[in-house]
N, CA, C and O of each residue as an XYZ file, in Angstrom:
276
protein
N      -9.330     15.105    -17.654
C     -10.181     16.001    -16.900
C      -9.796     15.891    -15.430
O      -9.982     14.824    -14.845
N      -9.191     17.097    -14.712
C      -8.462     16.531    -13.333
C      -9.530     18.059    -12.510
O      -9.616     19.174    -13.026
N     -10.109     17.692    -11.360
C     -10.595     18.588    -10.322
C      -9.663     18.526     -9.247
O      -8.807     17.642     -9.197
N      -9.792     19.491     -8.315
C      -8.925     19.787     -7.361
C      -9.889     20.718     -6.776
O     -10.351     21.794     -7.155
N     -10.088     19.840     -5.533
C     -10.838     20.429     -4.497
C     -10.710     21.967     -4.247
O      -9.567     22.397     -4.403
N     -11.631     22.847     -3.901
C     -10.941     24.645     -3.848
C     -11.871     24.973     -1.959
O     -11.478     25.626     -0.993
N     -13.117     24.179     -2.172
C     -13.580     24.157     -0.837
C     -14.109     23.273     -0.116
O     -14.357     22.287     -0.810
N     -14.420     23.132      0.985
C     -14.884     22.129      1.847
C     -15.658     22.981      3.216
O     -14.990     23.726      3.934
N     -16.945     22.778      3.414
C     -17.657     23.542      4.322
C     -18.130     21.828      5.053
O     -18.769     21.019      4.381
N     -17.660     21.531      6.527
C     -18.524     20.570      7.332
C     -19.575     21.064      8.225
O     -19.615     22.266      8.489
N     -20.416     20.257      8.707
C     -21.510     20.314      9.354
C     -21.448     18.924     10.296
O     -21.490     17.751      9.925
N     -21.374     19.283     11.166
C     -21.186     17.987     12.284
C     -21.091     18.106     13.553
O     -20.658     19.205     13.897
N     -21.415     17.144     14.667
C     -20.876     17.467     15.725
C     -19.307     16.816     16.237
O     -18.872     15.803     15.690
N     -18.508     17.546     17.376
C     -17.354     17.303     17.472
C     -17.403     16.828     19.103
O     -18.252     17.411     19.776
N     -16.827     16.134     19.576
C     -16.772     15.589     20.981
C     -15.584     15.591     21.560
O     -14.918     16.077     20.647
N     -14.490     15.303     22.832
C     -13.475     15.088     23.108
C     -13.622     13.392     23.429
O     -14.644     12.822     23.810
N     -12.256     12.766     23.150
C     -12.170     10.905     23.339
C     -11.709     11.868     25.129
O     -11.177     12.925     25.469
N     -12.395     10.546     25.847
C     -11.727     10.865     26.981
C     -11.101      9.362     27.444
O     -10.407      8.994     28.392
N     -11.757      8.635     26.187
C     -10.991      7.355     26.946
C      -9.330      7.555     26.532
O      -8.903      8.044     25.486
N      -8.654      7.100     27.516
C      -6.856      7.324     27.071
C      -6.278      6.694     26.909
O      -5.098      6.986     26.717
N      -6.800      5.159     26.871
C      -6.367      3.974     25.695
C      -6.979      4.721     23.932
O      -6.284      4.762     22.916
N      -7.939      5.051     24.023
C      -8.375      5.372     22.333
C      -7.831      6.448     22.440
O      -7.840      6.776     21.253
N      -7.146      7.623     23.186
C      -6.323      8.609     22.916
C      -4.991      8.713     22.554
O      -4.406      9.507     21.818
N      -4.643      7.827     23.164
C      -2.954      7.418     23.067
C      -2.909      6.617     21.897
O      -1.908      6.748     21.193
N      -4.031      5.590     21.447
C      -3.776      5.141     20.309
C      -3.752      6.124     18.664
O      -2.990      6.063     17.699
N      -5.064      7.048     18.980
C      -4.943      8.154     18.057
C      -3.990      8.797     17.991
O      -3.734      9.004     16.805
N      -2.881      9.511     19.020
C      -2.165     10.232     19.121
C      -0.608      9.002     18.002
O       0.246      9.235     17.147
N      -0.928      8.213     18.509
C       0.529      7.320     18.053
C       0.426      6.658     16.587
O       1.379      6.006     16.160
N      -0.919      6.860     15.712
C      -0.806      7.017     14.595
C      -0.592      8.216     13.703
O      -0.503      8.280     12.477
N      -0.533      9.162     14.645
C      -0.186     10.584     14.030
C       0.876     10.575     13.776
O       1.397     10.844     12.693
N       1.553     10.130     15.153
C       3.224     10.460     15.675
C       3.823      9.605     14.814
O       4.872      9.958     14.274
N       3.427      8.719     14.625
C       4.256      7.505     13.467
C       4.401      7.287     12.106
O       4.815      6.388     11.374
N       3.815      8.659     11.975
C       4.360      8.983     10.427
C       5.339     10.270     10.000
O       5.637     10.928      9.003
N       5.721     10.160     11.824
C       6.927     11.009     11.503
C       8.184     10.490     12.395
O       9.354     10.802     12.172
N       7.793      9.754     13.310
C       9.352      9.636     14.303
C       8.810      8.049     14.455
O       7.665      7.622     14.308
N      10.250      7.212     14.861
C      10.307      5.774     15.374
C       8.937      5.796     16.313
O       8.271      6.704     16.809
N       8.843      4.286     16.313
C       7.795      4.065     17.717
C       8.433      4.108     18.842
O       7.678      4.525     19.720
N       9.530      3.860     19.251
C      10.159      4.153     20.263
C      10.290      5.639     20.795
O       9.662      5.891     21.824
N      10.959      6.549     20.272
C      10.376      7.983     20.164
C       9.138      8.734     20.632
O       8.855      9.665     21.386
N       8.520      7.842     19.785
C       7.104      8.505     19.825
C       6.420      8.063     21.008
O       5.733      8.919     21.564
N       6.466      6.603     21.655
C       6.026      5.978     22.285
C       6.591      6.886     23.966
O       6.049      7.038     25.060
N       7.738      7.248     23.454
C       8.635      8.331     25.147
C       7.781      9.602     24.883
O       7.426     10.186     25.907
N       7.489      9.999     24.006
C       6.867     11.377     23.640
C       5.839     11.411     24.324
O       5.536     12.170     25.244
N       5.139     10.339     23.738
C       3.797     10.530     23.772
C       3.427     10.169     25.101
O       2.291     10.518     25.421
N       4.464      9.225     26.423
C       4.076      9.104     27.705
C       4.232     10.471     28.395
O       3.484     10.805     29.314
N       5.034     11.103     28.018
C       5.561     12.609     28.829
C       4.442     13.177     28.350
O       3.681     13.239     29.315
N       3.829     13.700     27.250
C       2.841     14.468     26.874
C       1.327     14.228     26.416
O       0.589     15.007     25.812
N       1.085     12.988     26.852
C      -0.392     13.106     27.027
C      -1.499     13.608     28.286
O      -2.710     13.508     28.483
N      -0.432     14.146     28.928
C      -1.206     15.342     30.366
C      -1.463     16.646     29.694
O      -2.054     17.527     30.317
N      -1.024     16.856     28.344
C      -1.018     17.942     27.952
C      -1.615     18.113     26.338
O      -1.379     19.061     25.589
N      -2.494     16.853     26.027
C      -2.857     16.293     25.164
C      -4.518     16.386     25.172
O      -5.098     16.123     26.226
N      -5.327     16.784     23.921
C      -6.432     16.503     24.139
C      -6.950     16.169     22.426
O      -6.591     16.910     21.511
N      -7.861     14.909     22.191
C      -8.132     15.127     21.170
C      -9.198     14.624     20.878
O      -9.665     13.693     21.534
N      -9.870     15.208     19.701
C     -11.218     15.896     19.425
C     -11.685     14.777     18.375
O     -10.910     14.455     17.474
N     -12.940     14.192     18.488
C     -13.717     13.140     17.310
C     -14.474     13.994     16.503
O     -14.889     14.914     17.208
N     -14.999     14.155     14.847
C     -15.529     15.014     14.140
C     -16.432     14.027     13.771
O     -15.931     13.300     12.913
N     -17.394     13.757     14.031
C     -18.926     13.610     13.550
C     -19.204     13.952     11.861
O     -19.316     15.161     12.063
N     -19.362     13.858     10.669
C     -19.208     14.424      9.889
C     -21.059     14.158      9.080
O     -21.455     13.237      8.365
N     -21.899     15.556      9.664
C     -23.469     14.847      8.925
C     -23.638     15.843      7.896
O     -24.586     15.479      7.200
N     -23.054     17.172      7.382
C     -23.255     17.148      5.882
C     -22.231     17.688      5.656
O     -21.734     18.257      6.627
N     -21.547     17.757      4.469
C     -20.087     18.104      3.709
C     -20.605     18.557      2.401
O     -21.330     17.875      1.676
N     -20.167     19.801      2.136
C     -20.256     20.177      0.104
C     -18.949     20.678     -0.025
O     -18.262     21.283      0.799
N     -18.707     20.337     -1.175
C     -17.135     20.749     -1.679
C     -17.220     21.328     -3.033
O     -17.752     20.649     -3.911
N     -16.776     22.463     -3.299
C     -16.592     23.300     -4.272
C     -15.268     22.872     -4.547
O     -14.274     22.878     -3.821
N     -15.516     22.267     -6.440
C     -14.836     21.773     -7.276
C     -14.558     22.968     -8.343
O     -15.325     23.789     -8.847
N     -12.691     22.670     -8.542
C     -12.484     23.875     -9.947
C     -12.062     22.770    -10.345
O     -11.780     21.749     -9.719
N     -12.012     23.135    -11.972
C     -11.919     22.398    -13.232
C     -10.472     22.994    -13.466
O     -10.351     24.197    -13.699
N      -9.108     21.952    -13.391
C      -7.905     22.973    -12.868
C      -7.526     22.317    -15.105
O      -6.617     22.881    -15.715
N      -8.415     21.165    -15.845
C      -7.692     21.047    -17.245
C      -7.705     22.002    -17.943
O      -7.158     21.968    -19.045
């Protein structure tokens, strides 16, 4: 019996990190599942002036399940 998610509706609030130690750290677990840390680490000094990222609060979630057996 296998489901596979078909929807997802959230309800939450969303904020910006403005701290840029917890930004740069978020940003460099993204980046590091695609390029060296070295890479990512030059990337990510040149482009976090141009960087912003968002925390999701998550207070209710329903997900519409299909029955894909």
């Amino acid at each position: 019996m296998g489901f596979n998610v078909k929807n997802v509706i959230i309800f939450g609030h969303i904020q910006f990190i403005t701290d840029e130690s917890l930004a740069i750290k978020e940003v460099r677990a993204i980046a590091m599942k695609y390029f060296d840390r070295v890479y990512a680490d030059e990337k990510i000094k040149k482009s976090m002036k141009y960087i912003q990222i968002l925390q999701l609060t998550i207070d209710n979630m329903t997900v519409k399940l299909v029955n894909e057996s």
